[in-house]
N, C-alpha and C positions, 0 to 999 in steps of 0.2 A: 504494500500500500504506500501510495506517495504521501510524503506529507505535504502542509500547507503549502510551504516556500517552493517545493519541487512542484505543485501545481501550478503556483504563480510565474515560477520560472517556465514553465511548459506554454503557461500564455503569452508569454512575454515573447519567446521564440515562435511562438505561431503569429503575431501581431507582425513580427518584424519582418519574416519569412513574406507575407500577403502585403506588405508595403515596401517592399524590393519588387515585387513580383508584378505591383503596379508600376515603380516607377519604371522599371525595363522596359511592361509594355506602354508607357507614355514613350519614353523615351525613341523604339523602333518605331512607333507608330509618328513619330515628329521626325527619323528619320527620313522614314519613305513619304512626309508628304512634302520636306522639304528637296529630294530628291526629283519628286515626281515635277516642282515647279521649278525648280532650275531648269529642268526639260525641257518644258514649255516656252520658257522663256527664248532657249535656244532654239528650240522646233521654230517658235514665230519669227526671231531674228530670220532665218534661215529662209524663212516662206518671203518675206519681206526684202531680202537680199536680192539685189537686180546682179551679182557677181558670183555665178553657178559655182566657181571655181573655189571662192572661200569657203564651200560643204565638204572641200578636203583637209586630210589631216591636220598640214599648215593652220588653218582656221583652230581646231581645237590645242593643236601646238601652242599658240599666241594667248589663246584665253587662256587655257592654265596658265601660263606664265603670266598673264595678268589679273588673275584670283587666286594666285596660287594653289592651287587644288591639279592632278595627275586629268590629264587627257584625257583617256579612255576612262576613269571614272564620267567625264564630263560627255564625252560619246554612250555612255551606258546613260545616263539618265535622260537622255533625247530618247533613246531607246524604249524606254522604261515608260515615259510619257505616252511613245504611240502606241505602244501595247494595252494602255490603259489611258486614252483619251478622257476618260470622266471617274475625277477623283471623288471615292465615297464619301458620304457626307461624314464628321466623326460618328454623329448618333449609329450609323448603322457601323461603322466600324466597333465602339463599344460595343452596343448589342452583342454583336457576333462574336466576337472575342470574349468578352464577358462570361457570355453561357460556354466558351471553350475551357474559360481558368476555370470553369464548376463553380461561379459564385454567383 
C-alpha cells in the first residue's frame, strides 16, 4: 500500500507527465503551421515572379542565406504547403489530437 506522500508524488508525476505532453503537442502543432506559411509565402512569391528562372535552386540558395535557415528545408515547406493547400483550423486540429492523447 502507498502511502500519502507516494500518492501525492504519483500525482505530481502524472500532472507533469500530461503538461509536457501538451506543450510538445503545442509546440509541433506551431511547428507545422509555421512551416506550412512560410510555404505559402514562397508558393505566392513564386506565382507572382515574372523571372521563371529564380524557381531554381539559386532562388532558394539566396533566401537561406538571407533568413538564415538551410535550402531544402525552405524547398520542403513550398512543398509541404501544396500538398496541403488548406490549413486546418486549430479547433479541428485539437479535437483530433485531443481524442488521440485519450483525454
Amino acid at each position: 500500500m502507498k502511502t500519502p506522500a507516494a500518492n501525492g508524488y504519483a500525482a505530481l508525476v502524472k500532472h507533469i507527465r500530461r503538461e509536457l505532453q501538451e506543450l510538445d503537442f503545442i509546440i509541433k502543432r506551431r511547428t507545422a503551421e509555421s512551416y506550412w506559411q512560410i510555404g505559402k509565402f514562397i508558393h505566392t512569391h513564386l506565382l507572382a515572379s515574372r523571372q521563371r528562372a529564380e524557381h531554381g535552386s539559386a532562388f532558394y540558395e539566396r533566401l537561406a542565406g538571407d533568413v538564415d535557415r538551410d535550402a531544402t528545408i525552405l524547398s520542403r515547406t513550398v512543398q509541404f504547403y501544396r500538398a496541403y493547400p488548406i490549413l486546418a483550423e486549430r479547433q479541428e486540429i485539437f479535437g483530433t489530437d485531443t481524442n488521440l492523447r485519450g483525454q
